[in-house]
Structure formats: structure tokens, C-alpha cells
N, C-alpha and C positions, 0 to 999 in steps of 0.2 A: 427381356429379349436376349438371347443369344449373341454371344462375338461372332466376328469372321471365323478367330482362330478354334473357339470351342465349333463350334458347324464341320470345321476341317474335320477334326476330332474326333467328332462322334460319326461323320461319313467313311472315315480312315477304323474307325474299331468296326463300324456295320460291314466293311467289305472284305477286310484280314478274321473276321472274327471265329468262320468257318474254317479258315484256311489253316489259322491255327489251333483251331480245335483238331483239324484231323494231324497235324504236326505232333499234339500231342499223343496222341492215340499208335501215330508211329511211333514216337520214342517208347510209350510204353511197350510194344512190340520187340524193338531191340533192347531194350532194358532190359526186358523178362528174358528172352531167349537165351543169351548165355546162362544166365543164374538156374535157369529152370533143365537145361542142358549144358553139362559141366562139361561132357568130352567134345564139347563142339571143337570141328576142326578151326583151327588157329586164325586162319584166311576169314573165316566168317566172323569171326571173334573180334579182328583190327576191324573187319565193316561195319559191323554193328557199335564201333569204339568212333569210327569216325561218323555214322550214323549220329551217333546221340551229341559227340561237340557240331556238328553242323547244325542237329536241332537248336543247341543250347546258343551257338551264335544269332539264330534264327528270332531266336526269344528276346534275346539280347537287341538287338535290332532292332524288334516290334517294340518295345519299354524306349531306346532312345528316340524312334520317332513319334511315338505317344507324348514325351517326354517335350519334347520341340513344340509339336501342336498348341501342349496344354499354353493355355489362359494364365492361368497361378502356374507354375513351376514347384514351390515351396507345396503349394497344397494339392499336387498330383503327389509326389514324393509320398508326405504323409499319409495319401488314401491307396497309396498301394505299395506300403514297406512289405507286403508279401512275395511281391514278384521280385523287388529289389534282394530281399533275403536269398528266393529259393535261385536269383541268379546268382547273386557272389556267394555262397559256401556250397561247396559241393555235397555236403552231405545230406543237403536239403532238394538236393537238385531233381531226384524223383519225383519230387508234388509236383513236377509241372505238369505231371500224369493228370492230376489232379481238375485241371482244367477243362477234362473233356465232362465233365460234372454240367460246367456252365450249360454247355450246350442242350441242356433238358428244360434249362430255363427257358430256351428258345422257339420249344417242342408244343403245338397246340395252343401259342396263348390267348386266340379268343371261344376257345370250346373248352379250355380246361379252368376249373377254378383256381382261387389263390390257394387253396389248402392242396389239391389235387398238385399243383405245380409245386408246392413246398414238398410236402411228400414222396414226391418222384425224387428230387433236390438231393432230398436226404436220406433215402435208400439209396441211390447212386454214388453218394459222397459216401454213404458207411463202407457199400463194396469195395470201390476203390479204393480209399483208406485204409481198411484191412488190407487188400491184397497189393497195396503198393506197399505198407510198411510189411508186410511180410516177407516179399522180397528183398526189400533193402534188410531184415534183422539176416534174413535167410544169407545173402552177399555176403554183410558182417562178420557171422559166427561160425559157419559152415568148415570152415577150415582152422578154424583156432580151436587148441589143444584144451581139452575141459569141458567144452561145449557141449549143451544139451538141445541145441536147436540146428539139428545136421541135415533135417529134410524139407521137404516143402509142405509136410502134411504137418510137422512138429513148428512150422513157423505159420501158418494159416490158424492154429490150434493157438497158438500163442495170443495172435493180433485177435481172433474171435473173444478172448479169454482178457482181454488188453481194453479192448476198445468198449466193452460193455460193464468197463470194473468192474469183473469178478476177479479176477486174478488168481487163479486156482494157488498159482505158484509153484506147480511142475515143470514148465519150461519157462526161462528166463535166460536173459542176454546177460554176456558177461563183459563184453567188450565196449569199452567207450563210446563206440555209433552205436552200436546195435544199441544199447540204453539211452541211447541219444535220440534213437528212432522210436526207443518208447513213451519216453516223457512226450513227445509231440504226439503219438497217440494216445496218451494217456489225458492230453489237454483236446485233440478234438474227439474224442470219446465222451466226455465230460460235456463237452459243448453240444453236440450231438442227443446227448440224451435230455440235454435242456430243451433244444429244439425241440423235441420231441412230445416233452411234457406242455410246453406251450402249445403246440399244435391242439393236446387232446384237453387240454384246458378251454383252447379256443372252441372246440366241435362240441364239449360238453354243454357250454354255455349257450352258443348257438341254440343248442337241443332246445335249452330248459327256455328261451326268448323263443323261441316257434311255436314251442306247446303253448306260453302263455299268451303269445298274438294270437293264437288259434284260439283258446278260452277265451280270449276276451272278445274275440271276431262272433263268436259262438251267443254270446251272452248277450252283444250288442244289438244281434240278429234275433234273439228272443224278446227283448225289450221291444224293439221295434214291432214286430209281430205284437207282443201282448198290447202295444200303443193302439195300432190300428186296429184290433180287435173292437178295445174300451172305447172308440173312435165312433166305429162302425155302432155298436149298442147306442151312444147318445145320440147319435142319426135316427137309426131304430122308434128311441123313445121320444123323440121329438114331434116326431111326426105321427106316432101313435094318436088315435082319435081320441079326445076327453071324454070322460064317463059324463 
């Protein structure tokens, strides 16, 4: 049975949980907009700058009052070093984009299946991922001298090329984040593609235990049938009149 405190907890993540889903979808908003429009005028430039630290307090916020709720203190901490990370270092601080991913988990779950909900999960996550790290390599390199990733179409090409290791190795970051932003995609790409492979490991399998509940449903229903046939004849001959 549930604490008081865990009950808070999980009533406090059911009612913030949308709120901050669409929080994040705004920051990606302003995130993207300067990077994606370089000559924005200036005015819009500080908005969208104080746009994303109100987000980022906002986040900050939601994680200490989580934090107060939680039951264990120690084992909130360790089950959610992601959110702790992507608040304190900035360079991580675009995945909170990342979040609006959840929100598909939320989407249909008594009409959709477990694979059908993984699936969406994880075409969502790969989008995002690509084009959040694209932006942040794109932020990065764009302006540094040497750079072969100066456009939005040369950073989407990258993260395409990144996140499904191939790695052609025609564009690549030079600078400290921007390689920074790749190893982290380099690691949920990886991860990504395992999901992936369990998924269609899991639907193969599935396949091949239907066919064979089906053959066996099949065979079971033949025996039966040929029972009461042999059934029926000893009735038959039973009752047949002696010569």
C-alpha cells in the first residue's frame, strides 16, 4: 500500500504532467527559433533567452517539489539523475525538449497495445533527438571558423547520419559541445536501435507462438472431430442386429 507522501506524489506528477509537457514544447519553440533564424531582431532574441530560463526555473521547480514529496529522497535522486543532469549543465539543457516524447506514452492506452505504444515512444524519441541535437550541433558550429556544419540541412544530415550509426563522416563537429551533443547521440542512437531490435524480436516471436497455438487449436479440433466420428461408429455397431 501506498504512503501518504508517495499518493501526494503521484497526484502532484498526474496534474503538472501535461502542463509540463506543453512547457516543453514551448521551450523547443524558442530554442529552435533564434538558431533556425539568425537575423532575428534582438528584442525577440532577449525574449525567447528569457523565455527558456523561466522554462528552465519552471523545471527546476517541478524536480524540488517532486523531490519534497518523494517517500525515499536518496532513491528519487538515483531514478531520475536525468532530469538532475539535463538541469545543472547547460549544455544538456535542450533534452528537456525531450520530454514532450512522454506525452505519447499518455496517448490511447486502453485501445493501443504495448508494442503499438512502444513504437510511437520510439519514433517520437528518434525525431526529436535528431532534431534537438541538430539544433544544439547546428548553435555550436555555425559560427566557428573551419566548420563544416553551417546549415540546418548540413546539421539534420549529420544527426540522420549520427543517430542510425552510419556515420558517413562528411560532416562532423569540431567543437567541444557540438561533439559533446554527438557522443549523447551517439549513445541514444545505439540505445535506440536496441529498442528497436527487441521490439521486432518481440513481434517475431509473438508471430511464430500464434501460428503454433493456431496448429495446435487446429489439430486439437481434428482429434476431437476424428474421436467422435470412432464414437459415433461404436454406437453404430452396437446396436447393429446380430446375424
Amino acid at each position: 500500500m501506498l504512503s501518504a507522501s508517495a499518493r501526494r506524489l503521484q497526484a502532484y506528477e498526474r496534474r503538472s504532467a501535461w502542463i509540463l509537457t506543453a512547457a516543453a514544447v514551448f521551450f523547443l519553440a524558442v530554442y529552435a527559433w533564434p538558431i533556425l533564424q539568425p537575423g532575428l531582431p534582438s528584442g525577440l532574441v532577449r525574449a525567447c533567452s528569457v523565455a527558456n530560463l523561466t522554462i528552465w526555473i519552471a523545471f527546476g521547480l517541478d524536480y524540488l517539489v517532486r523531490l519534497t514529496l518523494a517517500p525515499r529522497k536518496r532513491r528519487f535522486v538515483r531514478s531520475h539523475l536525468l532530469d538532475l543532469v539535463v538541469l545543472v549543465l547547460p549544455l544538456l539543457r535542450p533534452l528537456r525538449a525531450l520530454r514532450v516524447v512522454t506525452a505519447l506514452a499518455r496517448l490511447n492506452r486502453t485501445s493501443v497495445s504495448v508494442r503499438g505504444r512502444t513504437t510511437a515512444y520510439v519514433v517520437g524519441a528518434v525525431i526529436l533527438l535528431g532534431f534537438v541535437s541538430a539544433l544544439a550541433v547546428l548553435d555550436a558550429e555555425r559560427e566557428v571558423a573551419g566548420a563544416n556544419i553551417t546549415s540546418f540541412g548540413d546539421a539534420i544530415w549529420w544527426a540522420a547520419t549520427t543517430i542510425t550509426t552510419v556515420g558517413y563522416g562528411d560532416q562532423f563537429p569540431t567543437t567541444a559541445e557540438g561533439r559533446s551533443v554527438g557522443v549523447g547521440l551517439m549513445i541514444g542512437g545505439i540505445a535506440l536501435a536496441g529498442t528497436i531490435t527487441a521490439a521486432l524480436a518481440s513481434w517475431f516471436v509473438e508471430q511464430i507462438n500464434t501460428a503454433e497455438q493456431a496448429e495446435t487449436t487446429t489439430r486439437d479440433e481434428q482429434l476431437t472431430t476424428l474421436l467422435a466420428e470412432v464414437q459415433a461408429l461404436r454406437v453404430q455397431l452396437s446396436h447393429r442386429p446380430q446375424a
